[in-house]
C-alpha positions in Angstrom: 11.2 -11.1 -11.3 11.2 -12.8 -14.7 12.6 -16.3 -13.6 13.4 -19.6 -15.7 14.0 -22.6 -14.2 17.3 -25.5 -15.2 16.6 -29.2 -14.9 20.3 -30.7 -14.7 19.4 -34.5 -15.0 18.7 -37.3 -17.0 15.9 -37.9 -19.4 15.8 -41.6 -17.9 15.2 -40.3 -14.6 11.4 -40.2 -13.2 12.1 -37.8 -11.0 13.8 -35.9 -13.7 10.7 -36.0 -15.9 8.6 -35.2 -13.2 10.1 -31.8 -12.4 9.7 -31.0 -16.3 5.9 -31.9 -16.2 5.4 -30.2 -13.0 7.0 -27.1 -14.9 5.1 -27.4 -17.7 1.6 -27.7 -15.8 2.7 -24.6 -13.8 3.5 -22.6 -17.1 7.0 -22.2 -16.0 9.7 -21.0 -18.6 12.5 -23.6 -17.8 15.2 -25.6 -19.9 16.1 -29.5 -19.0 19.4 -30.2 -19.6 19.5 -34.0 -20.0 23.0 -35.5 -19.3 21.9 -39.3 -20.0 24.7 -40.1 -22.0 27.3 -37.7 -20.3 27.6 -39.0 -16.7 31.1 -37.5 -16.2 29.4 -33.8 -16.5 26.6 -34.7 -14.5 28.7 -36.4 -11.5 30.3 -32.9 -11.9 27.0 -31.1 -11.6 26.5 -33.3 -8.4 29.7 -32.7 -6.8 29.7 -28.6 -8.0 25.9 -28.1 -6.0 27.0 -30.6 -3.1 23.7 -32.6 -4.2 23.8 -36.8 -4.6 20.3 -37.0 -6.5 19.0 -35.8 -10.1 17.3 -33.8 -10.8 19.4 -30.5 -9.8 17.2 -27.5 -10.3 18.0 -23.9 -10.2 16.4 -21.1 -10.2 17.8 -17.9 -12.9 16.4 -14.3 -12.2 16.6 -13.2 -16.0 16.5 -9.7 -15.2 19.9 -9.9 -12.6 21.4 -13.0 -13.8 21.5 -14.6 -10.1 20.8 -18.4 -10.2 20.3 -19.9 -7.0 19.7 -23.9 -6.1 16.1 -25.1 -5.6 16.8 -28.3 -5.1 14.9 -31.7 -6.0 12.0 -32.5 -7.5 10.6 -32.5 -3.7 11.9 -29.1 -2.7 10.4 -27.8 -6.5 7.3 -28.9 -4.9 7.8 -26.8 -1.7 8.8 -23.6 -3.7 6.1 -23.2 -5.9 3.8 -23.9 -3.3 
């Protein structure tokens, strides 16, 4: 499986930039889509994955197109153990 990861979040968010370096140290293809100045679409983000906490990451199978919810920075943690 060729898989990328999304960050939904906030660039001012240390949890946020946590998943990102985390990412990064794991040589994991991911975007971060950083909502700081849009908190109506994030509060939609939140509301659309039934999550009250940034960051929202998913997880995007490039070769089927299925995204599915990791989680947190916290469950990132547990699924790339």
């Amino acid at each position: 499986m060729v898989e990328r990861f999304i960050i939904i979040g906030r660039s001012t968010c240390h949890f946020c930039t946590m998943a990102e370096d985390l990412l990064k140290a794991s040589k994991k293809d991911f975007i971060f889509l950083d909502y700081a100045a849009r908190s109506n679409i994030l509060e939609d983000y939140k509301h659309f994955y039934n999550q009250k906490t940034v960051p929202i990451i998913l997880s995007n199978d490039l070769n089927s197109g299925l995204v599915k919810k990791v989680g947190g920075y916290t469950n990132l943690l547990e699924y790339l153990a």
